[in-house]
C-alpha positions as CSV (number, residue, x, y, z in Angstrom):
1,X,0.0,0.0,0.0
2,X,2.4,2.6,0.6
3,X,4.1,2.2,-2.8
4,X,0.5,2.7,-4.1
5,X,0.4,5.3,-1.7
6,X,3.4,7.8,-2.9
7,X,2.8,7.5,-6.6
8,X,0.5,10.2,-5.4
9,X,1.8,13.3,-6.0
10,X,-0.6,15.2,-4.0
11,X,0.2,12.4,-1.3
12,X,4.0,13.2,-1.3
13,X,3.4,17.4,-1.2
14,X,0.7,16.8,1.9
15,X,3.6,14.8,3.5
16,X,6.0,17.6,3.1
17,X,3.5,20.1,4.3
18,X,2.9,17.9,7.0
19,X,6.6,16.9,8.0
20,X,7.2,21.1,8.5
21,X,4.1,22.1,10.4
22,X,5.2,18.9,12.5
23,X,8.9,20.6,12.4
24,X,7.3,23.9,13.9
25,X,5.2,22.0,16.7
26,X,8.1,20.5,18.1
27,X,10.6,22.9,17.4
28,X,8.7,26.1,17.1
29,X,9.4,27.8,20.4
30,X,13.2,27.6,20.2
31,X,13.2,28.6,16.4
32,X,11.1,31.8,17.3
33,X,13.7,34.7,17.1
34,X,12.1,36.7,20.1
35,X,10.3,36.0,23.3
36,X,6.6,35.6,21.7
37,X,5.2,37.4,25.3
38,X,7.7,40.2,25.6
39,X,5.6,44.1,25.0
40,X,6.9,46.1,23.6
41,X,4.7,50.1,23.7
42,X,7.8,51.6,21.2
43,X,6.7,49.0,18.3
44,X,2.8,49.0,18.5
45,X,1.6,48.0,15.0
46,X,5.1,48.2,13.2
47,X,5.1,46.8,9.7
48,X,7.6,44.3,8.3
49,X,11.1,44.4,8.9
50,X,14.2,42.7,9.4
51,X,13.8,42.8,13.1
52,X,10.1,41.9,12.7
53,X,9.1,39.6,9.5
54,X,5.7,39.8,9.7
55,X,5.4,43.3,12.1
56,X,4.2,43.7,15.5
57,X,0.4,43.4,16.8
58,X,-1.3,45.7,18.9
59,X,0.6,44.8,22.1
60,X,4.5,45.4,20.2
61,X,4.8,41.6,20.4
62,X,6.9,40.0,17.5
63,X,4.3,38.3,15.3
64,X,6.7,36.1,13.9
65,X,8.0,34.7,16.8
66,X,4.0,33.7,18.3
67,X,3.4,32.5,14.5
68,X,6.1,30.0,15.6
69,X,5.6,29.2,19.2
70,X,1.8,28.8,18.5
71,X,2.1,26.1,16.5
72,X,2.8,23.5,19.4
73,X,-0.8,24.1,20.8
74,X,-2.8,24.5,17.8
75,X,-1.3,20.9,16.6
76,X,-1.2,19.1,20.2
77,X,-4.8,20.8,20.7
78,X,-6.6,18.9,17.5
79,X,-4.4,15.8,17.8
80,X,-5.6,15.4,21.5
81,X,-9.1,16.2,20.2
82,X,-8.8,13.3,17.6
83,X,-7.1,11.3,20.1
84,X,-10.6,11.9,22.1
85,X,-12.5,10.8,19.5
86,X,-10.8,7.7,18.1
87,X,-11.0,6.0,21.3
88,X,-14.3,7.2,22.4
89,X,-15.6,5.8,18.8
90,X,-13.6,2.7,17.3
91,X,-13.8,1.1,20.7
92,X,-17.4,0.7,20.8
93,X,-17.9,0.8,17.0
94,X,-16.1,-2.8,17.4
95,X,-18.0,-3.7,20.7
96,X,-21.3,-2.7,19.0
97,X,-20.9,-5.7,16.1
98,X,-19.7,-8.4,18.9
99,X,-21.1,-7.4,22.2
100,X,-24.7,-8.5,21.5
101,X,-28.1,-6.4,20.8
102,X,-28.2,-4.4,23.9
103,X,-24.8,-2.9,23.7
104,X,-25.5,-2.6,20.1
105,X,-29.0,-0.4,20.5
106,X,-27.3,1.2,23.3
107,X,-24.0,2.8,21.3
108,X,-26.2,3.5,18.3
109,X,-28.9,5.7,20.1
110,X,-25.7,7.4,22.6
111,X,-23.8,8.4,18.9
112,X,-27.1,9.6,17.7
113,X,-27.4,11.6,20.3
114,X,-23.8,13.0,20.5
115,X,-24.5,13.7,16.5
116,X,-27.5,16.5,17.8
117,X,-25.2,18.2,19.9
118,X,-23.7,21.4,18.5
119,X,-20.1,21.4,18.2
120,X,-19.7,25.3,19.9
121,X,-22.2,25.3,22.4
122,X,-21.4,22.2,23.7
123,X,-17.8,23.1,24.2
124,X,-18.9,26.6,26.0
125,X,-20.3,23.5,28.4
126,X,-17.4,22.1,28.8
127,X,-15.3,24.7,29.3
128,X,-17.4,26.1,32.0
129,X,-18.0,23.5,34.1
130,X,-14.5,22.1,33.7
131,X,-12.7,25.8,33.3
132,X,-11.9,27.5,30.9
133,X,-8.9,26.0,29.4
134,X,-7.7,24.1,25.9
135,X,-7.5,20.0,26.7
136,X,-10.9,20.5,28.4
137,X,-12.1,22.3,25.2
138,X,-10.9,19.6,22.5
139,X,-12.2,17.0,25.3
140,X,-15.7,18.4,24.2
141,X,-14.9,18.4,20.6
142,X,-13.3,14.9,20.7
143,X,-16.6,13.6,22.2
144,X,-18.4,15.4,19.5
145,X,-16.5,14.0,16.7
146,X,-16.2,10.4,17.6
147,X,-19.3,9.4,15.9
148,X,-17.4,10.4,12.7
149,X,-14.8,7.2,14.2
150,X,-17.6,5.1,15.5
151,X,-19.6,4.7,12.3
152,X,-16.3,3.7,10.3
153,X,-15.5,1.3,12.9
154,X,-18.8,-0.2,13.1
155,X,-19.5,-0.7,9.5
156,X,-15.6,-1.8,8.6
157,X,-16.7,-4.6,11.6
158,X,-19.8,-5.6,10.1
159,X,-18.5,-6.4,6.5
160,X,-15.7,-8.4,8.1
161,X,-17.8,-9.8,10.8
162,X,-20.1,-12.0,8.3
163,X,-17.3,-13.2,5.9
164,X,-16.1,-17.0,5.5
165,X,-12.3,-16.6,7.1
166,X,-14.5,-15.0,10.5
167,X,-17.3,-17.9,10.3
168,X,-14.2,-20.5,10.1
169,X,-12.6,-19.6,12.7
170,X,-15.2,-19.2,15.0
171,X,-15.6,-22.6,14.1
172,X,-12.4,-23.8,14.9
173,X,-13.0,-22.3,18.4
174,X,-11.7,-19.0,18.1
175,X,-12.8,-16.6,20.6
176,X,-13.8,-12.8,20.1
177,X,-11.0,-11.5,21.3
178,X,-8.9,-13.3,18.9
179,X,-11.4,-12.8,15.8
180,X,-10.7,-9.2,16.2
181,X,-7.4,-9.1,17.2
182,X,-6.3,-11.2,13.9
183,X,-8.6,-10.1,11.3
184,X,-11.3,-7.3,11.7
185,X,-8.8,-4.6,12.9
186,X,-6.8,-5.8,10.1
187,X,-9.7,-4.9,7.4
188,X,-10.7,-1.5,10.2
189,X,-7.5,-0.2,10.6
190,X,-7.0,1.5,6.6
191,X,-10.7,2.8,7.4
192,X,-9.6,4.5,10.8
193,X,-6.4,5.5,9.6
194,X,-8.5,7.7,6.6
195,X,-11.0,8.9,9.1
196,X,-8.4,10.2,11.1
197,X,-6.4,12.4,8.5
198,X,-9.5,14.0,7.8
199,X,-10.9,14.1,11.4
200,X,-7.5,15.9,12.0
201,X,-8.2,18.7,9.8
202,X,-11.5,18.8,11.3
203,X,-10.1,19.4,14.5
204,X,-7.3,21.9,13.5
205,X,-10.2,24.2,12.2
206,X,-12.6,23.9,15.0
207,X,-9.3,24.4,17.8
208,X,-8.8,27.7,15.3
209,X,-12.5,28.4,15.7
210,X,-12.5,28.3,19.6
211,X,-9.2,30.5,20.0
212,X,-10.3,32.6,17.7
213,X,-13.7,33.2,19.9
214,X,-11.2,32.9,23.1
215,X,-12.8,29.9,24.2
216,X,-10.0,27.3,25.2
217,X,-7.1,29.5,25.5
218,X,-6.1,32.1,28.6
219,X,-4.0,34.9,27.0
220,X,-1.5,35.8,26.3
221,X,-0.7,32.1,25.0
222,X,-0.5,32.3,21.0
223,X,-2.5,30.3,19.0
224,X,-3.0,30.0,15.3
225,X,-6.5,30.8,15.9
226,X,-5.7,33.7,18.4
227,X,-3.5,35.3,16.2
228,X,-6.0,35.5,13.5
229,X,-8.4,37.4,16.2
230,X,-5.9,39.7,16.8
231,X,-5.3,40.5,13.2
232,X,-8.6,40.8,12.3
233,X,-9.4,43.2,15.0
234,X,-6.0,45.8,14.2
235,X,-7.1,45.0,9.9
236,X,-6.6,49.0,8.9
237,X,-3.8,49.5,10.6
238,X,-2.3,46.0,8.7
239,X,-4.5,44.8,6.3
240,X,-1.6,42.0,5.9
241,X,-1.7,40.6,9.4
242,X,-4.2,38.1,8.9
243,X,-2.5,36.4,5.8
244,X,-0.2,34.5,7.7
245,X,-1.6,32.6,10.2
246,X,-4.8,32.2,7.6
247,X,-1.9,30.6,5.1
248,X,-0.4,28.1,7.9
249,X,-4.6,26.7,8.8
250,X,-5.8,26.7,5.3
251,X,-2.3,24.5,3.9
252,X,-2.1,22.8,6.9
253,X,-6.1,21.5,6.7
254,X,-5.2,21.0,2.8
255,X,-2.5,18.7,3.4
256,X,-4.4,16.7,5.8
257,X,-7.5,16.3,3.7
258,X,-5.1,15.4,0.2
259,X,-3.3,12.8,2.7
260,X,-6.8,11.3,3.9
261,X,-7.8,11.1,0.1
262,X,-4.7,9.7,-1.4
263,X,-5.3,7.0,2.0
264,X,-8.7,6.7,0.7
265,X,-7.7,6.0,-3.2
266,X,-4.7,4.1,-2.2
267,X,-6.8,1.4,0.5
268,X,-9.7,1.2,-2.1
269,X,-7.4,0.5,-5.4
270,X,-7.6,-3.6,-4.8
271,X,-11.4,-3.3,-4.3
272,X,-12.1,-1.2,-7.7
273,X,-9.6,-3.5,-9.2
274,X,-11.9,-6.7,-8.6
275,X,-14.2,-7.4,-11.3
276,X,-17.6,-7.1,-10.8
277,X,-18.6,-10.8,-12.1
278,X,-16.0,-12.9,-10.6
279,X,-18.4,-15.1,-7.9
280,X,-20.1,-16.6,-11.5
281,X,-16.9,-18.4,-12.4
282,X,-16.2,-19.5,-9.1
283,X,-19.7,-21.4,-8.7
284,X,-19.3,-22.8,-12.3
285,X,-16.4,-24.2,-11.5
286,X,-17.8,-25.5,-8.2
287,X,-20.5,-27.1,-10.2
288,X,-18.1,-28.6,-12.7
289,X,-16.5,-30.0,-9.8
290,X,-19.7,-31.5,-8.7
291,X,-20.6,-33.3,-11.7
């Protein structure tokens, strides 16, 4: 698969957009050429220059440097929410196929209701009665988004769950544990692994959303989606501001989505390669056999 999977090209630029935003969350405080809190009242609203690449905002702080240092919350903040969701929804997304009709009805009807819930008021919820801060924030959205995780799961399960390799070993004596272990997550796994790029994304734009709004975050931490707030609000005195940390979402997001699609194309390719009419052959031959 992952041969299949670089002859992409939009594959192989996602990974190299993806391989530097990882670059600036790990390393992006210590490549920031200033302090990212340091105030500065001489260089309110400066424009570009070599001391300042992309100006000051409306407190003199280096724009540059909390472009750089923001990066590690704005990733950690949507990978924890995915993190969130992936457990909250494969895990029972498997249970629900195997675990009998009541924990079955049960899942279904608690996903369908997290599916009603409002992504933004619900994490106003959160954050209120658990503070106002950013892993209890993408908490909230990870519990929102894991239906996304659990419907994968589930129906990846089901069309493994009922095929002749499954029914064998069953009865051979194999137990549910092992069944799943050796060959459903084997068949789920490419399906989660697709969800996840593009649940990623997701979560990049709503932890952008919230900081942008201020929910999550407790100034002056920078954020991706707090710098674009602070841009927006100081736009005629630099109509520019907001272009960067808009650039470093919307290529970031991109990246993620092209990765989940060339995932996608790249899983499915032995499937569309199949032709449609090979069970006739199978059962003439069969029938050949029995005469």
């Amino acid at each position: 698969m992952t041969a299949t999977f670089l002859r992409y090209r939009s594959a192989r630029v996602a990974l190299m957009v993806l391989a530097a935003v990882a670059i600036l969350a790990i390393f992006g405080p210590l490549l920031a050429p200033q302090d990212p809190l340091a105030q500065n009242s001489a260089q309110i609203l400066k424009g570009t220059s070599a001391e300042h690449w992309l100006g000051t905002d409306a407190l003199g702080r280096d724009v540059f440097s909390r472009l750089l240092a923001g990066s590690t919350v704005s990733v950690l903040a949507a990978l924890e929410a995915v993190a969130v969701g992936l457990v909250l929804g494969v895990v029972p997304g498997l249970f629900s196929v195997y675990f009998g009709r009541s924990f079955e009805w049960l899942s279904l009807r608690f996903m369908d209701a997290l599916i009603t819930l409002p992504f933004l008021v619900f994490a106003i919820a959160m954050t209120a009665l658990l503070g106002n801060g950013l892993v209890q924030a993408m908490f909230a959205v990870g519990i929102l988004i894991a239906p996304g995780f659990y419907r994968v799961a589930r129906a990846s399960a089901l069309n493994v769950a009922n095929s002749q390799y499954v029914e064998a070993a069953r009865l051979f004596g194999a137990s549910t544990r092992w069944v799943v272990a050796r060959h459903v997550l084997r068949k789920v796994l490419p399906a989660v692994a697709v969800t996840t790029a593009s649940m990623t994304g997701v979560s990049l734009v709503i932890v952008s959303s919230l900081t942008f709004l201020g929910i999550g975050i407790v100034p002056p931490e920078p954020t991706w989606g707090g710098l674009l707030a602070t841009d927006l609000q100081n736009l005629y005195q630099r109509p520019y501001g907001p272009l960067a940390p808009a650039a470093v979402i919307i290529a970031t997001v991109w990246a993620l989505n092209a990765l989940s699609d060339a995932l996608r194309d790249a899983t499915g390719q032995p499937a569309r390669q199949a032709p449609a009419a090979s069970p006739a052959p199978r059962r003439k031959a069969v029938t050949q056999h029995a005469n």
